[in-house]
N, C-alpha and C positions, 0 to 999 in steps of 0.2 A: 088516594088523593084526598087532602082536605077541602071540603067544598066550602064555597065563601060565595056573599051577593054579589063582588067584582066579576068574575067569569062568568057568568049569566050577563054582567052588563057588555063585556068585553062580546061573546058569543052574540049576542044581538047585535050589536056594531056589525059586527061580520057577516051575518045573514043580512045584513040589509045590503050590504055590497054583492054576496053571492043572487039575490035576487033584483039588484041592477037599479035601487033606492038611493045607492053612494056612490060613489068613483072615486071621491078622493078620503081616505081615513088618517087620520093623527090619532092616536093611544098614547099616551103618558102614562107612566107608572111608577110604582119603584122597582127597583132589582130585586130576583128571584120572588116575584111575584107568576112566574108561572104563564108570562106571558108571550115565552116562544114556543114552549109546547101548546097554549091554546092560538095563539095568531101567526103559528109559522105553519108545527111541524101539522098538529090535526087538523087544521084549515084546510091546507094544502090537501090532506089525506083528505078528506071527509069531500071535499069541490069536485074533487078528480073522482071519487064515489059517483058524486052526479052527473061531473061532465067531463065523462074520461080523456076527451081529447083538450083539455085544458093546458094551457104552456104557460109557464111559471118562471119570473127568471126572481130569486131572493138573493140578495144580499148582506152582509155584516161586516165590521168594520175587519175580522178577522175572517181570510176566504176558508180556514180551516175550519173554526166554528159554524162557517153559511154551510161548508160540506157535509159535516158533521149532519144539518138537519136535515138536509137533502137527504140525507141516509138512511134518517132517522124515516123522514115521509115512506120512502122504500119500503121499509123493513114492514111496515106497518100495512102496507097495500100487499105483502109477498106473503106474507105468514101471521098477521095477527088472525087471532081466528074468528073473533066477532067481524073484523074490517070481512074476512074473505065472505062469510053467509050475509052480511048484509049488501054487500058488492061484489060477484060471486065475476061482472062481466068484468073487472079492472084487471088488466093484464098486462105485463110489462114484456117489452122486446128482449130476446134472448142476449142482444148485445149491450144491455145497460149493467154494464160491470163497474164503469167509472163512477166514485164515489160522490165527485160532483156534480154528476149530471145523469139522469134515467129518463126512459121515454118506455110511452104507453103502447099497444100494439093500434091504438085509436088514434094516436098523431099525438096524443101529449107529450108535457116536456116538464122537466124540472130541471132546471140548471142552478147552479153555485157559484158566486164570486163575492169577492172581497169588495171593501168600497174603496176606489179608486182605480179600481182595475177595470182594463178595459174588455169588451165583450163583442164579437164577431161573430156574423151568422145565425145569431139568436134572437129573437123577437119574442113577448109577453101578450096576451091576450087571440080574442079573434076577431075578424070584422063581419061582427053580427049582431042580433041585438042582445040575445042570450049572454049569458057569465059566459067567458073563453079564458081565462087566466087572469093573473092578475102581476105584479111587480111588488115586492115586500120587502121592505128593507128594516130588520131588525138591528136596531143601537149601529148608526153608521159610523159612532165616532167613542174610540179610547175614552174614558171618563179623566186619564193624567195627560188629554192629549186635549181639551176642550177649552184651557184659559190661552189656548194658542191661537191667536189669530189668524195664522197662515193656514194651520189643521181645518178652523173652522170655514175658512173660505175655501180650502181642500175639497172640501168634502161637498158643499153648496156646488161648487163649480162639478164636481163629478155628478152629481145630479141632475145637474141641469145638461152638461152636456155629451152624458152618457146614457145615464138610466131611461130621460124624460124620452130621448130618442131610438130607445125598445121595443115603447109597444108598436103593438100591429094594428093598431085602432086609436082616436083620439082618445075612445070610451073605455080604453084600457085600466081600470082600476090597480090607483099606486095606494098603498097600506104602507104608513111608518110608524112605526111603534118604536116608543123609546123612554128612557128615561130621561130627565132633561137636565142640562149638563152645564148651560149657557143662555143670557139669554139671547142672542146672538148665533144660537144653533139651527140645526135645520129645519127645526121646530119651530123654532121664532119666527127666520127667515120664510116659510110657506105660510107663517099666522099674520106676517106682514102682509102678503099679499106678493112675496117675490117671483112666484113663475104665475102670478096673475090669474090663479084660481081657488076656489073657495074653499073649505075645507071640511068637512065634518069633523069634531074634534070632543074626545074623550078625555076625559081626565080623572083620574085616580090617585089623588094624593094620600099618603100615609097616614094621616090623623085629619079628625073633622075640626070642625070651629070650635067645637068640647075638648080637645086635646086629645079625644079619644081614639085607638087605633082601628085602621080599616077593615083588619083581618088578626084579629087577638090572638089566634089558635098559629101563626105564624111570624107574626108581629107583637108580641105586648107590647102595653104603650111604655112601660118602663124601660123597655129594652130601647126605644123609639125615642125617651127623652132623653137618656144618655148617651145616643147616636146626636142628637141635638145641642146636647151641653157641649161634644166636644170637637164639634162641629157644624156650627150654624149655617155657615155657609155652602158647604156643601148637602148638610141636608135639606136646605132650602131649595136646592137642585134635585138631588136624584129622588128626594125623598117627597118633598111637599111640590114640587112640580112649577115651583115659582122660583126660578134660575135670580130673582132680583132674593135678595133675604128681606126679612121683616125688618124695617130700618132702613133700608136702604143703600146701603153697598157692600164693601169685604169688610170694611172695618163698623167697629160700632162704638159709642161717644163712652163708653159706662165700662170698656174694655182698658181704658187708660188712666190710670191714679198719679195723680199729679204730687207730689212732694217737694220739700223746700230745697232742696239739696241734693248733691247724688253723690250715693254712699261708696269709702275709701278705696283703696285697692281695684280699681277698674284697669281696664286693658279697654284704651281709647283708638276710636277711627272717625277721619273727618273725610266722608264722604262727598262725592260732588255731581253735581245732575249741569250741565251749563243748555244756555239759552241759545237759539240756533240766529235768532233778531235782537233787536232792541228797541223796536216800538212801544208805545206807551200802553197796548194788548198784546204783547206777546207774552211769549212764555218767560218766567224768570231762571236765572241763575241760584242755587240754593245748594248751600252747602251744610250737612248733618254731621251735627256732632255726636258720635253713638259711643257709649261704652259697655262692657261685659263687666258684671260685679261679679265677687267672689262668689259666692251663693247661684251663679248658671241664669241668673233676671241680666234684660236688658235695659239702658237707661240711654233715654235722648236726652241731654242736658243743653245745646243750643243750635240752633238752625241762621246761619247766614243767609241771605237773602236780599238781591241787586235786581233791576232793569239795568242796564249800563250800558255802554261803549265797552268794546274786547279792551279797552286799556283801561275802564274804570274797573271789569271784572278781574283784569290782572292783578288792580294793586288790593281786589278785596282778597283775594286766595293767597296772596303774598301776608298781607295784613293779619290776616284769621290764620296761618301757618304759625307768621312771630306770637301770637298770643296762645294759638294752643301749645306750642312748645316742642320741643324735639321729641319727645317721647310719647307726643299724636302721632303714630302712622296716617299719612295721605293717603287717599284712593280716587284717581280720576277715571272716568270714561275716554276709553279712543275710539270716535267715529270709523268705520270704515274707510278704504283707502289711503293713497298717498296724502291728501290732503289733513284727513285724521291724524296719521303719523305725524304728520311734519308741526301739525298745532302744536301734540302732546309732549316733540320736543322743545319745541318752544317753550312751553308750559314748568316742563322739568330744569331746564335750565334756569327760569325764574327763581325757580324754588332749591335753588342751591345749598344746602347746608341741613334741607328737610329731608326724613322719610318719605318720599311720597312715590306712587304705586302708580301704573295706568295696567287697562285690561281692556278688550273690546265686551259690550253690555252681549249677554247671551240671553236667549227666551224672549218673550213680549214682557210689555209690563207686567201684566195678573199674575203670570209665574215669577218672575222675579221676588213681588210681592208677599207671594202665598207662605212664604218661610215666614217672615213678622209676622201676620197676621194667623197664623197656626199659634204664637207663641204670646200674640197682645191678646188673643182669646182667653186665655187659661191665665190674663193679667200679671206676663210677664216683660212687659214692656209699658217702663215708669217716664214720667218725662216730668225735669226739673220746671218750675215756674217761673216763667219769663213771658216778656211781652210778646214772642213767636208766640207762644204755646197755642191761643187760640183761634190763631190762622192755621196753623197747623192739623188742629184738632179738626175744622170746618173743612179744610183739603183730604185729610186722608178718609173720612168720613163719608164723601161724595165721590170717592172714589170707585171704582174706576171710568164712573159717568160725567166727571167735573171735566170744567176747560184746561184748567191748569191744575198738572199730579207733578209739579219737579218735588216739589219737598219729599213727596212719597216714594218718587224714584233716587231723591237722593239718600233716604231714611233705608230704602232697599239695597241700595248698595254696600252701606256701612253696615247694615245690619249681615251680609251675604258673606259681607268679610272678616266679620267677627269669630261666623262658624264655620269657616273655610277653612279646612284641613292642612298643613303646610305637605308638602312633595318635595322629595329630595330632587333634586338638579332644577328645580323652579325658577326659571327669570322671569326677570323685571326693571322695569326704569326703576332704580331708584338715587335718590340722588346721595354722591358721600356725605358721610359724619364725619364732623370736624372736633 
């Protein structure tokens, strides 16, 4: 093992909860930092050392990986051999064969489930004053499942109305350890104040205020800045423990090169985000104009953009069709439902003599989004100068925390269909060519 000053702080954390100082623990870290073997698997070993009849219930976002350590705890109580001379009384029941779950001949328990899964006849802790177990929930949630809104309220809700109702004690010590993902995760949400308790809370980001890294013998910081270069945003997550990036959202102002014109040979799509009201604060109707240059860079070259009446936004999506010209492909969103449906033929029949496309929108915004902004990172996404440009600019920038993101959901759209693959037998509305 490489030893580093993080595990010593991590293991202090931990002993203060095995001796009844914490009850509630957050660890943040990065990945493969080492901190399921120190906060699951030898925790768990090392507790049940002291207090055999300790009941454990851990979890992970995968129940195979929670098994996995559950097993890993076992192995290490069965046949390590320093664990057996130092812990000579720990002994397991003859029938703990199942990988996810073993039990002590003292009353302990170790059990394994996935998050979201549900859990029957098992309880965590004891009702005493001593450590009796504890609740561990290592990375509850997929790192490409984390810009989903529904994953992360998934996962909050499984918390609150699985895990929280485990223990066997109020005094039941929950440990989450994780890397952070969101800031809107389970992390966030418990640093809010959401199940209205306090939190002890660890943190361990990747590099200091010197840019230096935490653990150089595993991390050099070179290797740390070109995880950074080509990825800000997520290393501002898993890496630096601050799910907000430096700047302040997904996109950043110094990502996008503004030029006078947008260069020949593009393959153009006029994308469209529409407005659900039309009050003077609601959201707008905006329509992106995106094209692919020869050279694999993308270019926004104009952004329409209405408050209106459904018959003022008619005549601008009619309007901006006759100017971009037959050889814009369209692309609209179709709401769910009957109701959806019947707009977007409404819609196509307007646009009689155009290209134009509808699709129902898939994913939440952030994923939608995450394709451009993988690609305006690395400064391949130019945007011609016009008087949108610097509302634009101010939109996608404040994203995904601004009041109003249509231009960015309609810049995602076009941008979605640009690198969208064609499939043979594919429909679609599209309207005839005359």
């Amino acid at each position: 093992m490489l030893h580093n000053w993080h595990q010593a702080k991590i293991c202090d954390a931990l002993e203060r909860v095995l001796i009844g100082k914490t009850k509630r623990l957050i660890i943040n870290i990065p990945p493969r930092s080492g901190k399921t073997e120190f906060a699951v698997v030898n925790f768990m070993a090392w507790a049940m050392g002291i207090f055999p009849d300790s009941e454990f219930i851990h979890a992970s976002y995968s129940k195979r990986l929670a098994a996995g350590n559950a097993f890993a705890v076992r192995e290490i109580i069965q046949s390590d051999p320093a664990y057996r001379q130092i812990f000579p009384w720990v002994t397991l029941r003859a029938d703990s064969a199942a990988k996810d779950e073993f039990r002590t001949k003292s009353g302990g328990i170790v059990y394994a489930t996935g998050s979201g899964g549900t859990i029957t006849g098992v309880g965590a802790g004891k009702m005493r004053e001593n450590f009796g177990g504890a609740i561990i929930i290592d990375d509850p949630a997929k790192p490409g499942e984390a810009t989903s809104e529904v994953q992360r309220q998934n996962v909050i809700d499984w918390f609150q109305m699985t895990m929280e109702s485990r223990r066997n004690s109020p005094d039941t010590p929950i440990i989450v350890i994780m890397q952070r993902l969101h800031e809107e995760d389970l992390t966030g949400f418990l640093l809010d104040g959401g199940n209205g308790e306090e939190w002890d809370h660890v943190v361990i980001p990747a590099m200091d205020d010197d840019g230096k890294s935490f653990w150089p013998a595993q991390f050099p910081t070179e290797m740390l800045e070109r995880q950074e270069a080509a990825s800000r945003y997520v290393f501002a997550g898993q890496y630096m423990q601050n799910p907000v990036p430096r700047g302040g959202g997904m996109f950043q102002r110094d990502w996008f090169e503004i030029i006078p014109a947008a260069p020949s040979g593009c393959t153009w799509v006029r994308a469209w985000d529409f407005a659900a009201s039309e009050g003077t604060d609601s959201d707008w109707t905006a329509g992106c104009l995106m094209g692919r240059a020869p050279d694999g860079r993308f270019v926004i070259a104009d952004m329409a953009r209405i408050r209106g009446t459904p018959a003022k936004v008619e005549r601008l999506l009619v309007n901006t069709a006759s100017q971009d010209g037959r050889h814009v492909k369209g692309s609209i969103p179709q709401d769910p439902g009957q109701a959806g449906k019947s707009q977007v033929a409404y819609m196509i029949k307007q646009l009689s003599g155009f290209n134009y496309r509808s699709s129902p929108e898939t994913g939440d915004k952030q994923t939608r989004a995450e394709p451009m902004a993988a690609q305006a990172e690395v400064g391949n996404v130019l945007l011609v100068k016009g008087e949108w440009t610097k509302t634009f600019i101010d939109e996608i920038c404040a994203f995904p925390v601004a009041k109003h993101d249509d231009q960015v959901d309609a810049a995602s759209r076009a941008f979605n269909e640009l690198i969208k693959k064609p499939r043979e037998g594919r429909t679609a509305h599209v309207v005839g060519m005359h």
